[in-house]
N, C-alpha and C positions, 0 to 999 in steps of 0.2 A: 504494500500500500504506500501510497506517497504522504499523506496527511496526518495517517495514524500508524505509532509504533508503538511495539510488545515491550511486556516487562523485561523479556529474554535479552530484547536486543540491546536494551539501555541497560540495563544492570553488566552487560560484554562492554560498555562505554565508559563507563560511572569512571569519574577521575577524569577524562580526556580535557588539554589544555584548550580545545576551542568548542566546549560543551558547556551550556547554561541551562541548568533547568529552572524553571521558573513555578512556585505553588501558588495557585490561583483558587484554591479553597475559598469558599465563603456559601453565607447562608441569607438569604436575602428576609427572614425574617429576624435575624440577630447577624449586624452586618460584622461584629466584633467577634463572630464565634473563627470566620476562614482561621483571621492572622494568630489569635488565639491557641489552636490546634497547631499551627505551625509553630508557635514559640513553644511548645510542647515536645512536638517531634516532626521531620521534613523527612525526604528525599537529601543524603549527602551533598553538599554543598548549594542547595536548591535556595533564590530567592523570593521574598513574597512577592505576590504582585495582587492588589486589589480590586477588587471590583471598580468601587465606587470613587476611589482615590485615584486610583493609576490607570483604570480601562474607561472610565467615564466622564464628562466635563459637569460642570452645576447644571442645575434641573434649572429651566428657567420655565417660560409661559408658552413657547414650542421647542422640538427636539427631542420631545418623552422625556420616560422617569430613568433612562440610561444614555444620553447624550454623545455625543460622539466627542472623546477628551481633546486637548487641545491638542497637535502635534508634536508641536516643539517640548510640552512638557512629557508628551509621552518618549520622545526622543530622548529626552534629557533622562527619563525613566531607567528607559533600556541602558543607556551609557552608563548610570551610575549600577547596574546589575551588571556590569562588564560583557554587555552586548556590543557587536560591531556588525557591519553587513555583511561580515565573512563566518560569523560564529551560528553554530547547531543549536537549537533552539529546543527546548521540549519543555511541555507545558501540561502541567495535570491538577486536578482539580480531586475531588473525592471520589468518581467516577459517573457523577452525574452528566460530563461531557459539555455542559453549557458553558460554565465558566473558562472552563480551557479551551474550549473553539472559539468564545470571543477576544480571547488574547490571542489566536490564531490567524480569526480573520482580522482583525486591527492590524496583526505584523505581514500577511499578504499585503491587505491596504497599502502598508506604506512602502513594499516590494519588497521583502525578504524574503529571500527563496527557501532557509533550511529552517525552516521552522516548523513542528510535530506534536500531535497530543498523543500522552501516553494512555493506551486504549486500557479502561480498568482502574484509573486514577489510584490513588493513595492508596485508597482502601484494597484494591487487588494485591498493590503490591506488598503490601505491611502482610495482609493474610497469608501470604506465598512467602516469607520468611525474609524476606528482602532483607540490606537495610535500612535503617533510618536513624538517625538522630538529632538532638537538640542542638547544636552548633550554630548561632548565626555567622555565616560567610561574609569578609570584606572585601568583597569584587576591586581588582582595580579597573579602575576607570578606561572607559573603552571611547571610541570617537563615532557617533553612529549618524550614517546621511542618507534623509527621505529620501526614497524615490517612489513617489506615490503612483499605482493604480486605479486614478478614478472609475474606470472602467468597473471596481470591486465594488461600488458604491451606486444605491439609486435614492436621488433624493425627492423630499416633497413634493417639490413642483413636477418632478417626470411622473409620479403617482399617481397624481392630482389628474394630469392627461390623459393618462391611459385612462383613467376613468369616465373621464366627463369625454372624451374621445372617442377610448375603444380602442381597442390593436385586437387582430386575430394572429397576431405573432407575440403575444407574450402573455405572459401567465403569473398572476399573482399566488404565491404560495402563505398560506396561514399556517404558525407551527404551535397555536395555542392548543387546548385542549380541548375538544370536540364541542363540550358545554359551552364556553366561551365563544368559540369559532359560531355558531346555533346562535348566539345571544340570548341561551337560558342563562348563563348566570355571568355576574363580571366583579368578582370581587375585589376589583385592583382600581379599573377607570371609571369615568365617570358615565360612561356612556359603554349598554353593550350592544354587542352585536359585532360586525368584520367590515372590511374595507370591500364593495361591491364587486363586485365580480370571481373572488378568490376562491381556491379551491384549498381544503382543509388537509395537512400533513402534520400530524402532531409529532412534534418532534420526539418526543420519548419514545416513542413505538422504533424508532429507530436502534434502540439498545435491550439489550436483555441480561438479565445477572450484571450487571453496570459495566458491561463493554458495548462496542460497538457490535450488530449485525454483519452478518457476511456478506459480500459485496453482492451476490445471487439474492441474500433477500432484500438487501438496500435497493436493486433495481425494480424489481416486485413492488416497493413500495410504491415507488414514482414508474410504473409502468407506463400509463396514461401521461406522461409528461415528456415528449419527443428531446432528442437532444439537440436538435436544430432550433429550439425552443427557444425565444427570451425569455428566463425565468427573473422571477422580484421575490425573495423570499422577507419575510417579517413575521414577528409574534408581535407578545405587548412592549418589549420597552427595547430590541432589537438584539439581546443574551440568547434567549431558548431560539431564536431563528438560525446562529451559527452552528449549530450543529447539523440542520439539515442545509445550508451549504455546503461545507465540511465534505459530506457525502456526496452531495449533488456534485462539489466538484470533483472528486474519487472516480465519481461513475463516467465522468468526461462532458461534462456539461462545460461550454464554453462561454456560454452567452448567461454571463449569471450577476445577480446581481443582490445586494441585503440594504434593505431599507432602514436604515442604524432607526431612525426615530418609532419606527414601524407604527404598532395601533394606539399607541399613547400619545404619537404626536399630531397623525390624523384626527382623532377626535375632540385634539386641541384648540380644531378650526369647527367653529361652531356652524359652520354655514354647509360640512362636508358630508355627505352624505352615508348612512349607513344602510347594512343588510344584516337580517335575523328573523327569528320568529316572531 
């Protein structure tokens, strides 16, 4: 797989001079529990990287409840974890997969090429005898320079379009959870229901026992969705959408694209239309 590697393969790396792993733990009902758990015990030489701190910018009045951070400070991020555009990246979370694909797709975004989640997060590997310890690492300082992918990115305004427009070349993907996607229930925003036209891929059905699915039943999933396709994938706040990127792009999907503000920042515009029961 290009996107996602085994515990097998990173534990044969553990130590390497141009390897950074990064723990992206966190719980979005106690945002203090990820960093917590890691001062506790990591991944060998592994550092934090947060949700809301380092992967997100302030929640303002659009943009959603996970914003897309600034660059420069996420640059400045990576450099102080001893990232560079030449260094291997691996990124794992508790094996939830959302956390770590969205410091995944952020480091595509800005054009990193080695960058990886570890399929199974923490929790696989701690179970598997791994090791781990409590050590915080002082990276030395690395020198790291964007070279952005707009292409990885679809914003408001091309949403906005395709809606009030229409394309029979692209496809909006929803990766919330079926009830939500229906607009039976919306415990988060303020408005439920989905952005018109989408068609439902809950991102979790993508993993089982907290790994990834195999690449045979990831295509299963999105059968219906041609790879010639323009895809726009989003959830609620633009986290649970990276992971069916992630896959999407495993599978060879080329025309892809993640809606960082996704349905939190759509229904920020009061005039925008929604669909539900």
């Amino acid at each position: 797989m290009k996107n996602i590697v085994d515990k097998e393969w990173l534990k044969s790396r553990l130590g390497s001079p141009n390897l950074v792993l990064l723990d992206c733990r966190f719980s979005l009902a106690n945002p203090r529990a990820g960093e917590e758990a890691y001062q506790l015990s990591h991944l060998p030489g592994a550092v934090y990287c947060h949700l809301e701190k380092d992967l997100s910018g302030p929640v303002v009045k659009h943009g959603g409840r996970h914003p897309l951070p600034n660059l420069q400070s996420l640059s400045a991020f990576l450099e102080s974890a001893g990232i560079s555009n030449q260094t291997v990246v691996v990124a794992y979370d508790n094996g939830e997969g959302a956390f770590a694909a969205r410091l995944w797709w952020l480091m595509k975004y800005l054009g990193h090429e080695e960058v990886f989640v570890l399929n199974g997060g923490y929790k696989n590997w701690e179970q598997s005898g791994y090791p781990v310890d409590a050590n915080i690492p002082e990276p030395a300082k690395a020198t790291y320079e964007i070279r952005l992918q707009p292409e990885r990115m679809a914003i408001y305004e091309e949403v906005k379009g395709i809606v009030e427009e229409g394309t029979q070349n692209t496809i909006l993907i929803d990766s919330r959870e079926p009830k939500r996607y229906l607009g039976i229930e919306e415990p988060i925003d303020k408005v439920a229901g989905r952005i018109p036209g989408a068609i439902n891929k809950f991102w979790n059905d993508g993993f089982e026992n907290g790994q990834f699915k195999s690449l045979s039943e990831q295509l299963l999933r999105f059968s219906e969705v041609g790879k010639d396709t323009s895809v726009i994938v989003y959830c609620g706040s633009g986290v649970t959408a990276a992971p069916n990127y992630l896959v999407l792009d495993e599978l060879g999907f080329n025309n892809l694209k993640l809606y960082v503000g996704s349905y939190s920042d759509w229904v920020s515009y009061e005039d925008n239309k929604i669909e539900g029961i």
